[in-house]
C-alpha positions as CSV (number, residue, x, y, z in Angstrom):
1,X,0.0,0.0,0.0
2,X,1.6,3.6,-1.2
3,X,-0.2,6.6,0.5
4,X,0.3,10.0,-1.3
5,X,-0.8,13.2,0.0
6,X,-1.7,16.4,-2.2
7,X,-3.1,19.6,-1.7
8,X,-4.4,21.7,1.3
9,X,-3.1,19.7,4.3
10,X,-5.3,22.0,6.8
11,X,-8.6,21.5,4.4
12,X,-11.9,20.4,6.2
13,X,-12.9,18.0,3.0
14,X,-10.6,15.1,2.3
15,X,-10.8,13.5,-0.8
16,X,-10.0,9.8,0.1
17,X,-8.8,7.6,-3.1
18,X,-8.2,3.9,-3.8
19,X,-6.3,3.5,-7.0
20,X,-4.2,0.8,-8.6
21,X,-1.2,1.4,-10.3
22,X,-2.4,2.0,-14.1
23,X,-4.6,4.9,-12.9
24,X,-1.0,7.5,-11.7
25,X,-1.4,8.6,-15.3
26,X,-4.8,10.0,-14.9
27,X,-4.8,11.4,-11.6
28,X,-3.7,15.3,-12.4
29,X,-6.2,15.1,-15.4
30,X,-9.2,13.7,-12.7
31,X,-7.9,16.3,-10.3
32,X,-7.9,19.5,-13.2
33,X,-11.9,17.9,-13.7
34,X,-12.6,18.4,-9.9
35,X,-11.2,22.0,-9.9
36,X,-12.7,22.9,-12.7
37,X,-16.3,21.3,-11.5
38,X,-16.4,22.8,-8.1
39,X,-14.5,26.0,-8.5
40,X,-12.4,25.0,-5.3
41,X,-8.9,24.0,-4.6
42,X,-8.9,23.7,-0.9
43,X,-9.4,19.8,-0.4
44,X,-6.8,17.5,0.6
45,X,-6.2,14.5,-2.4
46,X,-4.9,11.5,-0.8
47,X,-4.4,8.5,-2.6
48,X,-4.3,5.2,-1.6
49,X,-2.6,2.2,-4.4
50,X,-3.2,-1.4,-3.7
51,X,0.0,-3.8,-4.2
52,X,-2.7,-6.2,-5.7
53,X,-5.8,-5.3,-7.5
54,X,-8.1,-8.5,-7.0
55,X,-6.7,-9.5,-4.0
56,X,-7.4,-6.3,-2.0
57,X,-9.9,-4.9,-3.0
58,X,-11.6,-8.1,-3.3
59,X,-14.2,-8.9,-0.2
60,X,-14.5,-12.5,0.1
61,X,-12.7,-15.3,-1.6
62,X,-14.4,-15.5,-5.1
63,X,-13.3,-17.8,-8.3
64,X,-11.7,-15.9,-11.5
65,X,-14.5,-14.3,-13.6
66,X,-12.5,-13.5,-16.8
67,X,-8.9,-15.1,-17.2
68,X,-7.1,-17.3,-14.4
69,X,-7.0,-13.7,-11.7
70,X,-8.7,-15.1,-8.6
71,X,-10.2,-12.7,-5.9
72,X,-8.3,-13.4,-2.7
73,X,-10.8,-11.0,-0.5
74,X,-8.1,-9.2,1.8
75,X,-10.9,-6.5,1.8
76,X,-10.8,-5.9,5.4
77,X,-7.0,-5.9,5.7
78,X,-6.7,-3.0,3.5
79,X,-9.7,-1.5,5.4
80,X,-8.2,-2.0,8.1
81,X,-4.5,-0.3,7.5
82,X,-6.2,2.5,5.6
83,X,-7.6,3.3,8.9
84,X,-5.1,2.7,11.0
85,X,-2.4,4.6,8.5
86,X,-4.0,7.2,7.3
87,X,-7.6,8.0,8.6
88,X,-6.5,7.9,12.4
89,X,-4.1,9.8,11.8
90,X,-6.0,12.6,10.2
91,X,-8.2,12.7,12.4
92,X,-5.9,13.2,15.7
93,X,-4.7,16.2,14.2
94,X,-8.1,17.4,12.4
95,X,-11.7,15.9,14.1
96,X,-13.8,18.4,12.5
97,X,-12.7,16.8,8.7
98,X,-15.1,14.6,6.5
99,X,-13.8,12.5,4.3
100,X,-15.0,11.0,0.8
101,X,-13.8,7.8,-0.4
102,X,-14.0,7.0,-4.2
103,X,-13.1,4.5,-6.2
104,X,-13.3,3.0,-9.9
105,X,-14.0,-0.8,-11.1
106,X,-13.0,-3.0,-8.3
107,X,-12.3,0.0,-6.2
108,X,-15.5,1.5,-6.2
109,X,-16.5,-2.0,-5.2
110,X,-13.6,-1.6,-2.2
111,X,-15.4,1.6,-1.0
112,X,-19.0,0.6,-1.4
113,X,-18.4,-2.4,0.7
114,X,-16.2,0.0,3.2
115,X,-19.3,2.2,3.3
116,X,-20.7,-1.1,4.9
117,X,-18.1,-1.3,7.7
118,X,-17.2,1.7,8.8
119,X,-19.1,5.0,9.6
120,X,-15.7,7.2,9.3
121,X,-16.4,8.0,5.6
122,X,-19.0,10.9,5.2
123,X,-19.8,10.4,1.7
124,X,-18.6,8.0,-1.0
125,X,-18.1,8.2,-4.8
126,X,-18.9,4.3,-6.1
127,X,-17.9,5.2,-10.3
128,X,-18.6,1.9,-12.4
129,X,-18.5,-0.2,-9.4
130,X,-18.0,-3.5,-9.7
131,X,-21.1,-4.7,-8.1
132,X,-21.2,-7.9,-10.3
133,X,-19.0,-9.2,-7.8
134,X,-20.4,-12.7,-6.8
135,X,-22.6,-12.2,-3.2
136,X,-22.4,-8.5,-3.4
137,X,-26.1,-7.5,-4.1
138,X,-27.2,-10.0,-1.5
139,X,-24.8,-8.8,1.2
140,X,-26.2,-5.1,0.7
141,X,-29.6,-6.7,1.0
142,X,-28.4,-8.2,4.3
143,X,-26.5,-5.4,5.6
144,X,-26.8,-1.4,6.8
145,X,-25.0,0.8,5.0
146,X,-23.3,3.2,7.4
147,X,-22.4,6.2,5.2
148,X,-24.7,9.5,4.7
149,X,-24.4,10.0,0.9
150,X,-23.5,7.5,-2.0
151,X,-22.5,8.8,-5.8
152,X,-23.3,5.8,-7.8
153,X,-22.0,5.8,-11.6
154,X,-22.1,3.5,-14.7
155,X,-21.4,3.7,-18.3
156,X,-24.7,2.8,-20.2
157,X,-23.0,0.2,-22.7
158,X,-21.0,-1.5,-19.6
159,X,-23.4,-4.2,-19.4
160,X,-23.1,-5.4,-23.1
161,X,-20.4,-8.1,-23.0
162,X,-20.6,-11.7,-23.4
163,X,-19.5,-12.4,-19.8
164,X,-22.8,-13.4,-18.5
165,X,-21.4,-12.3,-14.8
166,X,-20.7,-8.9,-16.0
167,X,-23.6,-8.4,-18.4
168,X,-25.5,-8.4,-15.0
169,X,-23.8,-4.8,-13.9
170,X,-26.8,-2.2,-14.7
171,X,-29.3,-4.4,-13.1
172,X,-27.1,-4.9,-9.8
173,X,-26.4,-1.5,-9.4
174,X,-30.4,-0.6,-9.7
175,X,-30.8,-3.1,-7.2
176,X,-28.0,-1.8,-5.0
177,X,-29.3,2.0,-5.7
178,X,-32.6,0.8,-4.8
179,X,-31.6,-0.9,-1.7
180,X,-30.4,2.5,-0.9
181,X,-34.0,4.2,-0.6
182,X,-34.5,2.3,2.7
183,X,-31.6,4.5,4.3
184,X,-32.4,8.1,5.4
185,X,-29.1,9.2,3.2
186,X,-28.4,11.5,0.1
187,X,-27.6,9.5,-2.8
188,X,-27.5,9.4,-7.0
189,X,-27.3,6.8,-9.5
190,X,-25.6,8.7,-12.9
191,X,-25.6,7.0,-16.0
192,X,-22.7,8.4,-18.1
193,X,-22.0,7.6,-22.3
194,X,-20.1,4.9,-23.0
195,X,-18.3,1.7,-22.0
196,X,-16.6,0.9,-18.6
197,X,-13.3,2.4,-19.9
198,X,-14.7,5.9,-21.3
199,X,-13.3,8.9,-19.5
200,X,-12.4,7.2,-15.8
201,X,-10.6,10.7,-14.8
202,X,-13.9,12.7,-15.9
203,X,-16.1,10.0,-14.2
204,X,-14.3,10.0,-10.6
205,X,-14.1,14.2,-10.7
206,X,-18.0,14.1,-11.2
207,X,-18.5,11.7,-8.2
208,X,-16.1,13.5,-5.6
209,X,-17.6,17.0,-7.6
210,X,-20.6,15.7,-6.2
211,X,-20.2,14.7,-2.8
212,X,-17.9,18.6,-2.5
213,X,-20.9,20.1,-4.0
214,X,-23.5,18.9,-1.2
215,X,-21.3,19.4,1.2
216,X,-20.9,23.2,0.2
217,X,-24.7,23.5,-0.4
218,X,-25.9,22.2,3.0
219,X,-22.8,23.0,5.5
C-alpha cells in the first residue's frame, strides 16, 4: 500500500482515493476535472494504491470471472490499514474533517463495501462499481449501509459483454441504488456515455464534484 498526499493539508474536505497502479497517469487530469467542476482547490487529495488489485480490493474469496486472476478477499485488511495509517491519523490532528472515499471498477467495489463497515467515511463516490461481484447485491440486502451519501455511476454500454457475470452490472447497481431508498441518506445513481473504460478521470471528478458540492450547499 503507497499513500500520497496532495493539496491543502489544513482542508476540512478530504478526498480519500483507492487507486491501482495503471490509474498514476490519470490522476492530475481527474484532479484538473474536480477544480474545474467545483470551483475549489482547498481539499486535501490522498491517494491510496493497492499492491494487488483483485486480492485487495476483493471482499471475500471468489473464483476468476475473466482469465485465471482469482479474488483473494483481503478487503478488510486494507480496510483496516487505511484506517489505522492514514484516517486515524488525520483525524488526531483534524476531528472536524469529513472524508470522501471514491473508487473506480474493483475500487468502487472496495469503498462501497467500506461504506458497509465503517461510519468514518462521510460520503462516498462508487464510479462503475464493480457490483457484479459474486454475493455482493445480496450482502447489501443483508446489511446497513453506514455512510450518509453514496455517488453511484455506470457507463450505459457496460453491461453489453458476453460475460454473463458482468452483463449483470446495470441491473445490480439498480438493485444496490434501490436498496439504498430504505436508508435516510443523500444518494445518486448517474448514467454516463459509454463503456466501462470511457473517460475514468472525468467520471471519478463528477463523483467526488458531487459529494464537495452537497457538502458546500448544505454546510
Amino acid at each position: 500500500m503507497q499513500v500520497n498526499y496532495q493539496g491543502n493539508r489544513d482542508a476540512k474536505v478530504v478526498l480519500l482515493q483507492i487507486i491501482g497502479e495503471h490509474e498514476l497517469p490519470l490522476l492530475e487530469e481527474e484532479l484538473s476535472h474536480i477544480k474545474a467542476i467545483t470551483q475549489s482547490t482547498d481539499f486535501l487529495f490522498i491517494t491510496v494504491q493497492v499492491d494487488s488489485w483483485n486480492d485487495d480490493l476483493s471482499p471475500w474469496v471468489a473464483e476468476p470471472i475473466f482469465g485465471n486472476a482469482a479474488f483473494a478477499g483481503n478487503a478488510e485488511k486494507l480496510l483496516t490499514r487505511i484506517k489505522n495509517e492514514v484516517i486515524v491519523p488525520l483525524l488526531s490532528e483534524h476531528k472536524d474533517i469529513k472524508i470522501f472515499a471514491g473508487g473506480y471498477s474493483l475500487a468502487g467495489l472496495f469503498v462501497l463495501w467500506a461504506a458497509y463497515q465503517t461510519n468514518l467515511f462521510e460520503g462516498i463516490a462508487a464510479v462503475s462499481p464493480s457490483v457484479w461481484f459474486p454475493g455482493f447485491v445480496d450482502f447489501v440486502h443483508n446489511n446497513k449501509i453506514l455512510t450518509n451519501r453514496v455517488y453511484l455511476s455506470i457507463g450505459d454500454k457496460e453491461a453489453k459483454t458476453r460475460n454473463q457475470i458482468l452483463a449483470q452490472v446495470a441491473n445490480d447497481i439498480r438493485d444496490v441504488y434501490t436498496s439504498l431508498e430504505d436508508y435516510r441518506l443523500s444518494s445518486i445513481l448517474v448514467w454516463n456515455e459509454g463503456n466501462h473504460f470511457k473517460e475514468p478521470a472525468l467520471r471519478m471528478a463528477k463523483g467526488f464534484a458531487w459529494l464537495m458540492s452537497y457538502e458546500k450547499i448544505h454546510s
